[in-house]
C-alpha positions as protocol buffer text, in pm:
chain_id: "A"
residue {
  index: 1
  type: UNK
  ca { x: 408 y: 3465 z: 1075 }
}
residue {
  index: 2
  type: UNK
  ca { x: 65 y: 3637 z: 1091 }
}
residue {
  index: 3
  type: UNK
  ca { x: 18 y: 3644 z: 724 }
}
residue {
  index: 4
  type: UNK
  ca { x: 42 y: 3270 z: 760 }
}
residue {
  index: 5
  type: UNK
  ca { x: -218 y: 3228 z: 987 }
}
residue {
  index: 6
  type: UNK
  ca { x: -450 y: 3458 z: 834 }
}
residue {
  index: 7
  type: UNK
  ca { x: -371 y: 3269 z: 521 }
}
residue {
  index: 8
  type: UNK
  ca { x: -459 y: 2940 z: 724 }
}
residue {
  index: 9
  type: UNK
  ca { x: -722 y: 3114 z: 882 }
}
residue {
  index: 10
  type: UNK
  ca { x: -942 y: 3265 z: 530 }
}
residue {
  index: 11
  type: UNK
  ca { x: -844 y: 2924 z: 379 }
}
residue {
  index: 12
  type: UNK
  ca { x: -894 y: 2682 z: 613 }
}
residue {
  index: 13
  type: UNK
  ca { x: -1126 y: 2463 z: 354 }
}
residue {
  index: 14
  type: UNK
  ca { x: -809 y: 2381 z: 130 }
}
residue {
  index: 15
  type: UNK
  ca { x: -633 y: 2297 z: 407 }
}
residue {
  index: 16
  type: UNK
  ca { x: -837 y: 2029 z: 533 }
}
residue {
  index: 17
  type: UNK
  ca { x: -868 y: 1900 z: 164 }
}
residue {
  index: 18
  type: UNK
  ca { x: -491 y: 1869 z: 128 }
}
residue {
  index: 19
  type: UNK
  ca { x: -470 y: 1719 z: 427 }
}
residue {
  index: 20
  type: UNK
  ca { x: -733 y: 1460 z: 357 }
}
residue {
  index: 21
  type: UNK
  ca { x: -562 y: 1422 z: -7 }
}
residue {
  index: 22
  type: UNK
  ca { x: -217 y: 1354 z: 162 }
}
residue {
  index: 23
  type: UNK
  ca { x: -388 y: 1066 z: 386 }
}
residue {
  index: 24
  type: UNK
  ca { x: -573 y: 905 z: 101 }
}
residue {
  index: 25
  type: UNK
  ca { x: -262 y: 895 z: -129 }
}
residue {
  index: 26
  type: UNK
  ca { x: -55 y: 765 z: 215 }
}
residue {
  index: 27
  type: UNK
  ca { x: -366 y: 487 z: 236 }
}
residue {
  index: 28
  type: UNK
  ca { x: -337 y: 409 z: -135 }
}
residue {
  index: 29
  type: UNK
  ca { x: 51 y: 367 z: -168 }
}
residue {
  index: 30
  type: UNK
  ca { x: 75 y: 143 z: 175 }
}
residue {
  index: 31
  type: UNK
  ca { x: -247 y: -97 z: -1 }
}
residue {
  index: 32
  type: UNK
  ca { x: -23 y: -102 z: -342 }
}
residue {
  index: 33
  type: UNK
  ca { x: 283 y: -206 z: -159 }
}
residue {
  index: 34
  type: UNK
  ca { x: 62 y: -481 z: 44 }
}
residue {
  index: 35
  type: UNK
  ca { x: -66 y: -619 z: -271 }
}
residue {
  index: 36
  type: UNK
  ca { x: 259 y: -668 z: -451 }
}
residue {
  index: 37
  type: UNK
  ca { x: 413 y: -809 z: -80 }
}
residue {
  index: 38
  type: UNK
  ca { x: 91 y: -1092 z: -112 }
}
residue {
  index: 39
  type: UNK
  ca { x: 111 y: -1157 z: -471 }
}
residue {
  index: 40
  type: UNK
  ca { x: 502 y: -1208 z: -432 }
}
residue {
  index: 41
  type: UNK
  ca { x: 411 y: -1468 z: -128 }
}
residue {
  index: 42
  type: UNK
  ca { x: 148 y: -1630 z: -326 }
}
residue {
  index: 43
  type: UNK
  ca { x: 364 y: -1685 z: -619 }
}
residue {
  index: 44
  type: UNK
  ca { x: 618 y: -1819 z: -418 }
}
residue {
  index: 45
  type: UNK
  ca { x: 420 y: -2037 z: -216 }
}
residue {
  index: 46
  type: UNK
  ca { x: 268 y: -2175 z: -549 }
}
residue {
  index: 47
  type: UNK
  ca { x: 612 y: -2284 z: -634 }
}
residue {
  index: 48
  type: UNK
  ca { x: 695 y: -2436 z: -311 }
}
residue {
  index: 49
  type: UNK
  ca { x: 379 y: -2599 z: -355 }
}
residue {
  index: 50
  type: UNK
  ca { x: 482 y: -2700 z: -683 }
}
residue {
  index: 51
  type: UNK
  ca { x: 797 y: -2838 z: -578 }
}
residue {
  index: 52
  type: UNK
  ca { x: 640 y: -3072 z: -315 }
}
residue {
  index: 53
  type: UNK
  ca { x: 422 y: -3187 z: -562 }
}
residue {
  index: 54
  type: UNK
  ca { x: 686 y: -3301 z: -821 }
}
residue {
  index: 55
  type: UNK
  ca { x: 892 y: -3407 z: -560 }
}
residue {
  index: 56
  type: UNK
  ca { x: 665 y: -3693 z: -430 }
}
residue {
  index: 57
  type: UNK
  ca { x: 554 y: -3778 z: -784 }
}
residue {
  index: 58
  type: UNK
  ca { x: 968 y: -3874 z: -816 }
}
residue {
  index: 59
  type: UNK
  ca { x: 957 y: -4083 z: -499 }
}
residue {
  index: 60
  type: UNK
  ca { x: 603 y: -4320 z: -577 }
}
């Protein structure tokens, strides 16, 4: 257990680096997943929109 800490310890530099590498990926993969959750509600609100539209074009 020592040698880890000395490890930690004489390379503390890389360890902050990976760490701040690990939260940007984390930051990057939860704003991918966002935008395809939005563009999947935008495309299907356009065709709800769409719907509507036809839909009282039918009725006039």
């Amino acid at each position: 257990m020592t040698t880890l800490y000395s490890f930690l310890d004489q390379h503390s530099l890389y360890v902050v680096l990976i760490i701040v590498l690990v939260i940007w990926a984390g930051i990057f993969l939860y704003l991918y997943r966002l935008d395809k959750r939005i563009n999947k509600l935008y495309s299907k609100s356009e065709s709800i929109l769409n719907d509507i539209h036809t839909h009282k074009e039918e009725h006039k």
